[in-house]
C-alpha positions in Angstrom: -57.2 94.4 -4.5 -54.3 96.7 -5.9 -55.4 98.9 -8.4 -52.9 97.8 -10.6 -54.4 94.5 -11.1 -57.1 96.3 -12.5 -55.0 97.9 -15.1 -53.1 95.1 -16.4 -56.4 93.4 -16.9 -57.2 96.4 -18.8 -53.8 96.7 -20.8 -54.0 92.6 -21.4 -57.8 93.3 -23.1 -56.7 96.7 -25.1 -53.8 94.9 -26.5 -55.5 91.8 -27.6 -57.9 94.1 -30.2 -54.5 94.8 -32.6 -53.0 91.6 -32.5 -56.6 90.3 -33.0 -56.1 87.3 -30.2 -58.9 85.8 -28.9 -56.9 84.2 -26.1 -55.9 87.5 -24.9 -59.5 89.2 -24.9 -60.4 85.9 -22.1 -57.5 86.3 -20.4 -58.4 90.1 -19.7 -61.9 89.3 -18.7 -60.9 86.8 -16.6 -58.4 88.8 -14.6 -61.3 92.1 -14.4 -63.9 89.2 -13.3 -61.6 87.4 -10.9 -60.5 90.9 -9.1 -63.9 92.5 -9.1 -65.6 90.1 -8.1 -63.1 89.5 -5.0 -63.5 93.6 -4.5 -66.9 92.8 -4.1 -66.9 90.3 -1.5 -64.0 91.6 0.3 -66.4 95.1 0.6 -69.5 93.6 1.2 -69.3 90.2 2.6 -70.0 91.3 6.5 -72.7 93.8 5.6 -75.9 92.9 6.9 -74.7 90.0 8.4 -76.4 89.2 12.1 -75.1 86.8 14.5 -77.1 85.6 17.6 -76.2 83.8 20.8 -79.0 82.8 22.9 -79.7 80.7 25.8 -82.7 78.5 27.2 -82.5 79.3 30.5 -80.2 82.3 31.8 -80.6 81.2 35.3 -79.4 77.5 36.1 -79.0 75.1 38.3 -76.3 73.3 39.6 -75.5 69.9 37.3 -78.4 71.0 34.9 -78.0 71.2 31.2 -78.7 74.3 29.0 -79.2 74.5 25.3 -76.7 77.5 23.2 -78.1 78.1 20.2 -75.7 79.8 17.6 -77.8 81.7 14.5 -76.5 83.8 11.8 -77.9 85.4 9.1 -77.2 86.8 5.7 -79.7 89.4 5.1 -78.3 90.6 1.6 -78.0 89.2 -2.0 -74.2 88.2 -2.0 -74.2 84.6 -0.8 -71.2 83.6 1.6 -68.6 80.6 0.4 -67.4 80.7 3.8 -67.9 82.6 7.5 -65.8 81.5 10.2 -66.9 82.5 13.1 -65.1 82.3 16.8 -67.2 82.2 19.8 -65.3 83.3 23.0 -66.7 80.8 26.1 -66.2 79.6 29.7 -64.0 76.8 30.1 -65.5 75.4 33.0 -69.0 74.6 31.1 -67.9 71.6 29.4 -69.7 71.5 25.5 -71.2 68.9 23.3 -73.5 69.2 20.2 -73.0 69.4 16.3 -69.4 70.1 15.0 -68.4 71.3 18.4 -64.5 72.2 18.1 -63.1 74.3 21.3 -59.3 75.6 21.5 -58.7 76.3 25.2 -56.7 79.5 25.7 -56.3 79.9 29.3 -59.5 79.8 31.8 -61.8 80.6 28.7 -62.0 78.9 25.3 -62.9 79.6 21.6 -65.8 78.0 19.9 -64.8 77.8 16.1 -67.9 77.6 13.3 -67.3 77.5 9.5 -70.8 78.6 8.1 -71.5 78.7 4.2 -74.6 80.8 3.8 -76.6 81.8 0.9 -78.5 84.4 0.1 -81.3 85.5 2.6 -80.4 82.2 4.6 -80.4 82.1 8.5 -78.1 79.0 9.7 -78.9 77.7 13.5 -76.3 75.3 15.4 -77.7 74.1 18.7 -75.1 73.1 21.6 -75.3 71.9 25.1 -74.0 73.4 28.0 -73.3 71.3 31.4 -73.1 73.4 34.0 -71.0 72.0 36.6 -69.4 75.2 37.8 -71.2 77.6 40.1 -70.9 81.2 39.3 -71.5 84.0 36.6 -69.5 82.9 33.2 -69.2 85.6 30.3 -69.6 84.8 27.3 -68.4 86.9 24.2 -66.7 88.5 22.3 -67.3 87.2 19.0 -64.7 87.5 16.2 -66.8 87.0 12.7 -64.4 86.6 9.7 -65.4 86.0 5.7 -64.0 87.4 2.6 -63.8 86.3 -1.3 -64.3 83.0 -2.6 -60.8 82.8 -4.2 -59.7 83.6 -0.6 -57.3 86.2 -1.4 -58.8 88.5 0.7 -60.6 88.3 4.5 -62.1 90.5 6.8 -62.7 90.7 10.5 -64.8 91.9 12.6 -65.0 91.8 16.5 -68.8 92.4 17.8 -68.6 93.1 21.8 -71.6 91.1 22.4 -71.4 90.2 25.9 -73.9 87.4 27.8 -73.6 85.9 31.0 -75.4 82.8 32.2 -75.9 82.1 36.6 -75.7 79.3 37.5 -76.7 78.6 41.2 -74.6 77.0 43.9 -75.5 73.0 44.5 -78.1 72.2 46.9 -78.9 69.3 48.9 -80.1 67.5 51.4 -79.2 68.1 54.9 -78.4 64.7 55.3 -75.6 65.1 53.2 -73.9 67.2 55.9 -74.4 64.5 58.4 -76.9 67.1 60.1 -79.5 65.6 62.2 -83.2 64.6 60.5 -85.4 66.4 63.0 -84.5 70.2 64.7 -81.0 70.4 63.1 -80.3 74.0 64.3 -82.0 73.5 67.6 -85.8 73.6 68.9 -87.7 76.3 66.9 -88.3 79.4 68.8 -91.2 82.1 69.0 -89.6 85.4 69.9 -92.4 87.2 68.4 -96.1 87.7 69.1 -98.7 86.2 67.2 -99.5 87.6 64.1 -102.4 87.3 61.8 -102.0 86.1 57.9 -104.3 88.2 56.1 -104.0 85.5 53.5 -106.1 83.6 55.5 -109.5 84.1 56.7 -111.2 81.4 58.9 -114.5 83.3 60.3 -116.5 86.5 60.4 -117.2 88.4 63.6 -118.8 92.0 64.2 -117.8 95.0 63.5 -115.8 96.8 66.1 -114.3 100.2 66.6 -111.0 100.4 65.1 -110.5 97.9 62.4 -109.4 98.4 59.5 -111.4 98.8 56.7 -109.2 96.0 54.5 -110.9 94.1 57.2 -114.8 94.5 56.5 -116.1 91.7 54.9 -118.2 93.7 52.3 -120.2 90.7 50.9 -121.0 89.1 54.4 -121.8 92.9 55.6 -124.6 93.0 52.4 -125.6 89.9 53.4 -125.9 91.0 57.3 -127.1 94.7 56.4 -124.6 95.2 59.3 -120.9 95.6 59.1 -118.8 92.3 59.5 -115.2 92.1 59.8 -112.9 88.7 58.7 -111.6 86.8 61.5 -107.8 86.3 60.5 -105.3 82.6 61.5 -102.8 83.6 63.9 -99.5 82.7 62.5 -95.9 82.8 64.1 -92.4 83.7 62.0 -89.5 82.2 62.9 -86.3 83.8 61.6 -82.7 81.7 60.9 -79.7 84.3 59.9 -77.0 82.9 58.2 -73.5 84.6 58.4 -70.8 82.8 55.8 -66.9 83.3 55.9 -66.1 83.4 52.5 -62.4 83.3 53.3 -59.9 81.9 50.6 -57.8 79.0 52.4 -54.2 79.1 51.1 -51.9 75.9 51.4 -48.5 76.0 51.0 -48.6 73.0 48.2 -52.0 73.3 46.5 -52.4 77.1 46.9 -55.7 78.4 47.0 -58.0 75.8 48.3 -61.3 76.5 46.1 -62.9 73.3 47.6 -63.7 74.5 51.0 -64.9 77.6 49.8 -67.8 75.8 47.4 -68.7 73.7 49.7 -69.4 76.3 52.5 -71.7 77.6 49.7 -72.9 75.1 48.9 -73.8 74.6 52.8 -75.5 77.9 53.0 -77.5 77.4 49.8 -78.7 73.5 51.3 -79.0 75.1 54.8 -81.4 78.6 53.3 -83.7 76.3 51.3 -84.3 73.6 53.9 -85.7 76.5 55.9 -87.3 78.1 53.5 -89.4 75.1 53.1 -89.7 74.6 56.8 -91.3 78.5 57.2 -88.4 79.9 58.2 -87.7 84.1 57.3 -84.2 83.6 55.9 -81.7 86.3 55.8 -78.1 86.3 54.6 -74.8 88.2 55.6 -70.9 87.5 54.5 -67.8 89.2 54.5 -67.1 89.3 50.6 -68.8 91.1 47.6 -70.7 90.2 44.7 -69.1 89.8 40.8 -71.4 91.9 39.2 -69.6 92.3 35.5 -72.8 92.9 33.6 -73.1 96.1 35.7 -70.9 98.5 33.7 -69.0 101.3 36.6 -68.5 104.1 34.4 -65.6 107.0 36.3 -68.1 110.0 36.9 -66.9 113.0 34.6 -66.3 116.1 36.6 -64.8 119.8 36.5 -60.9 119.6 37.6 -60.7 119.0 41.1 -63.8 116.9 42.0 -62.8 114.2 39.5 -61.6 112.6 42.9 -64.7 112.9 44.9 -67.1 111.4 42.5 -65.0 108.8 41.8 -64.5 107.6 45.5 -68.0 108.1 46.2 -68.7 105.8 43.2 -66.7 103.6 44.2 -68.4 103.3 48.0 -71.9 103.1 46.3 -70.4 100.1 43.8 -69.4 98.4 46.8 -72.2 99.2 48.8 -74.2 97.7 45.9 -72.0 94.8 45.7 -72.1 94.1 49.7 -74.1 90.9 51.3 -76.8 91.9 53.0 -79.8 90.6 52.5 -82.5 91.1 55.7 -84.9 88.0 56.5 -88.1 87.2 54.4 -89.8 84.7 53.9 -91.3 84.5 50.1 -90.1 82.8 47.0 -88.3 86.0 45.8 -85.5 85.5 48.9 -85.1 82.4 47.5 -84.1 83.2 44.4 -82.4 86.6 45.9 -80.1 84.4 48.0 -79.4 81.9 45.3 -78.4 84.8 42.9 -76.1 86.1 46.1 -74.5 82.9 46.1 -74.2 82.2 43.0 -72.1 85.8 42.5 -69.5 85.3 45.2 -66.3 86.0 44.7 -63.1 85.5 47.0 -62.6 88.9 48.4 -59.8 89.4 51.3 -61.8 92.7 52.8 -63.4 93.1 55.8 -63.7 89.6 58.6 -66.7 87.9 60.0 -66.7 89.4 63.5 -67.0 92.8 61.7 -70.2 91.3 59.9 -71.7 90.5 63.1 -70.7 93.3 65.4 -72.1 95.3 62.3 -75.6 93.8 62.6 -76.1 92.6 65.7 -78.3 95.2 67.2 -80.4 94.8 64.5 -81.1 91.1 64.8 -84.5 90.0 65.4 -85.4 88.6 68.6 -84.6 85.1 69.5 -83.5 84.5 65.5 -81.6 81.4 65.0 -78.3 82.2 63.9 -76.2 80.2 61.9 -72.6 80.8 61.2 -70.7 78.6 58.2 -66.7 78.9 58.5 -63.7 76.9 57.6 -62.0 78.8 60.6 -62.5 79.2 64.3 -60.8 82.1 66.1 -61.5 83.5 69.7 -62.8 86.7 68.1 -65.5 84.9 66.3 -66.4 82.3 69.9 -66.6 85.8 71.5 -68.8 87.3 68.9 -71.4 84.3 69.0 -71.2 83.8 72.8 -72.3 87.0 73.3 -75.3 86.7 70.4 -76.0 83.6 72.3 -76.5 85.7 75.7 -78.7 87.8 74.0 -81.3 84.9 73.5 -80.0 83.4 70.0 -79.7 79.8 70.0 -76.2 79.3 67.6 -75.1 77.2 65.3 -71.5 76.1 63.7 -71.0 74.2 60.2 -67.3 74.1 60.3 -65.9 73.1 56.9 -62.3 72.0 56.6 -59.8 69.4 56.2 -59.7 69.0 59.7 -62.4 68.5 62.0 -63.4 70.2 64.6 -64.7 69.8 68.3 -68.1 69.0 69.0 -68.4 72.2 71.4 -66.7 75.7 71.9 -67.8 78.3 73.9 -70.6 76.2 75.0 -71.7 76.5 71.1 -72.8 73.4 69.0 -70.3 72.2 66.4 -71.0 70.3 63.0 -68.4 69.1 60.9 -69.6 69.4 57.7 -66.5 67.9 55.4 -63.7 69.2 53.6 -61.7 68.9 50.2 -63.4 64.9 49.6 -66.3 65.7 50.8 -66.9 68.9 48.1 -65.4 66.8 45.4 -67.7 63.9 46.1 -70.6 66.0 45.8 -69.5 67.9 42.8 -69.0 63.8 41.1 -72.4 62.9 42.0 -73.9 66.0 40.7 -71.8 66.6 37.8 -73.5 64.7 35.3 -73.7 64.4 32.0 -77.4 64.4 31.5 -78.2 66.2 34.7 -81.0 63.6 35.7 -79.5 63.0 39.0 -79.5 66.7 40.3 -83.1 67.4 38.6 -84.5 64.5 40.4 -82.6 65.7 43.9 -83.5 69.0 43.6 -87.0 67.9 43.0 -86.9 65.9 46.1 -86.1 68.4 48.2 -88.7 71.5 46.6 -86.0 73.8 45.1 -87.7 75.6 43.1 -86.1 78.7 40.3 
């Protein structure tokens, strides 16, 4: 407060003691009370004051339900009359729960909260998230505002505290895609030589020279008094690559067609987990990079004159970083590595998908299964996957687009796998309120976080 409030207060008190008025004497208190006491709250009110966002699940999937739980806590003496708090989130997670009042502001919106603590009190406000939007939303920054209880005075504070929730692309059923039940990609095929699972033993047999000794059967060679080695299941790997054009489709009258780009994710996610379950090593390629914002890319500091250098080779080790290329495997980790890949795309006009495949086509495995999901057909990309399938690759088209395609170019197999309907169809019948349909489909068809 002005300083001169402080000395009328002062004056009004010193002048009541000669004209002996009672009246006066309050009235001066009451002015010193009133303005020190707003001093105080005005200095004080946002010291040791902690706010918390958290999440139940940072990793989600598609149509599932997540709880935001909003806590602040005043860890000091002075109770708070009032603490306004603004909450910066995604728009495209729509939000229910207690006293839930959203301003939109563009493609984010602002979660307002009136809190009126007390001393040493820690208030909790639970919402839920529905997250019908694939991709990596940000959440933050948080403006925290208080001040006295007169209210002539507020302060503010913005706290750069920065979250993101994933959520993962929708998956589902092949038969969604009008894909046939049995050998959908073609008859499976064993390029490579049968290997043994060390995971699974199945007999013992006698020591011979050269084996390992991770293969001695140390038990069995106690119980022997002669060395015995474990007699390992033959197993064969078959290996599906899957090259995606992440290419944004512009119209003339809608713009950018988002549609066809989600569901061609959403066809690569459906199409890498079916075969993950079937034993399939999966691997991933596409002609776009990942939005990494949580990643920070600081400009290297340097002497005058290699400023330049560092920066451009940060820059090629960002996007190297950033690039899709994820080699075949067959564990649970690739599954969540390609749902977190999928879940990160971003529309990116850089490099096309011929490039991608001339790029790693020598180092292809044998007799992979390769397929390709595009919403465009050129002669480049027939030639590119004509000659993959002279090299002994059986291929594979999911064409997604307004328009369908025909059954066979280049000799190469051709599925239609729906456009602009058929993405928003799916995203209705996922995007539910309570999630219980996509829990129970994802559940049906083993995907698994």
């Amino acid at each position: 407060m002005n300083r001169r409030l402080y000395y009328i207060g002062l004056a009004i008190l010193i002048a009541s003691i000669p004209f002996h008025q009672p009246l006066l004497v309050v009235i001066g208190l009451l002015v010193l009370v009133i303005i020190g006491t707003t001093d105080i709250w005005a200095t004080f009110c946002l010291r040791q004051l902690r706010y918390q966002r958290q999440f139940s699940e940072q990793r989600v999937l598609f149509g599932e339900q997540v709880t935001l739980s909003l806590s602040v806590e005043n860890a000091k003496l002075l109770p708070l009359p009032w603490l306004e708090i603004e909450d910066t989130v995604p728009r495209a997670l729509p939000m229910t729960g207690q006293q839930a009042r959203v301003s939109i502001i563009g493609d984010t919106a602002v979660l307002e909260n009136l809190f009126s603590t007390r001393w040493y009190e820690r208030v909790t406000r639970l919402y839920t998230l529905s997250c019908n939007a694939r991709g990596v939303h940000k959440f933050g920054p948080t403006i925290v505002r208080s001040g006295d209880v007169f209210g002539f005075i507020s302060n503010e504070e913005t706290l750069p505290n920065w979250q993101y929730l994933l959520v993962y692309p929708l998956v589902v059923p092949l038969t969604r895609f009008s894909l046939p039940a049995r050998h959908p990609f073609g008859d499976r095929r064993a390029p490579r030589r049968l290997l043994e699972d060390p995971s699974r033993v199945i007999g013992l047999r006698d020591y011979t020279y050269g084996d390992s000794l991770r293969r001695v059967h140390w038990k069995a060679t106690a119980r022997a008094m002669k060395l015995q080695s474990k007699i390992y299941e033959p197993t064969t790997t078959y290996t599906m690559i899957l090259f995606l054009n992440v290419s944004a489709q512009f119209d003339t009258m809608h713009g950018l067609q988002l549609e066809l780009r989600e569901l061609a994710i959403c066809a690569a996610a459906s199409v890498s987990d079916w075969a993950l379950n079937e034993g399939y090593a999966v691997g991933l390629y596409a002609n776009t990079l990942m939005f990494m914002p949580e990643e920070e890319v600081h400009a290297p500091s340097a002497p005058e004159g290699q400023g330049e250098q560092k920066l451009d080779a940060t820059v090629a080790a960002q996007l190297k970083r950033r690039r899709i290329h994820l080699p075949p495997a067959t564990s649970e980790e690739q599954r969540r590595r390609i749902m977190d890949i999928l879940a990160r795309i971003q529309p990116y006009f850089g490099s096309s998908l011929v490039d991608v495949i001339q790029s790693e086509r020598s180092r292809l495995p044998a007799g992979a299964t390769i397929v390709v999901i595009t919403s465009s057909v050129t002669d480049h990309l027939l030639d590119a996957l004509a000659h993959l399938k002279q090299s002994g690759h059986s291929v594979t088209i999911l064409f997604v687009g307004d328009t369908p395609s025909p059954t066979r170019l280049a000799g190469l197999t051709i599925y239609y796998i729906g456009g602009t309907e058929a993405w928003r169809q799916l995203e209705s019948t996922y995007s539910t309120t309570d999630g219980k349909e996509a829990r129970q489909e994802n559940a049906a068809i083993g995907l698994r976080l």
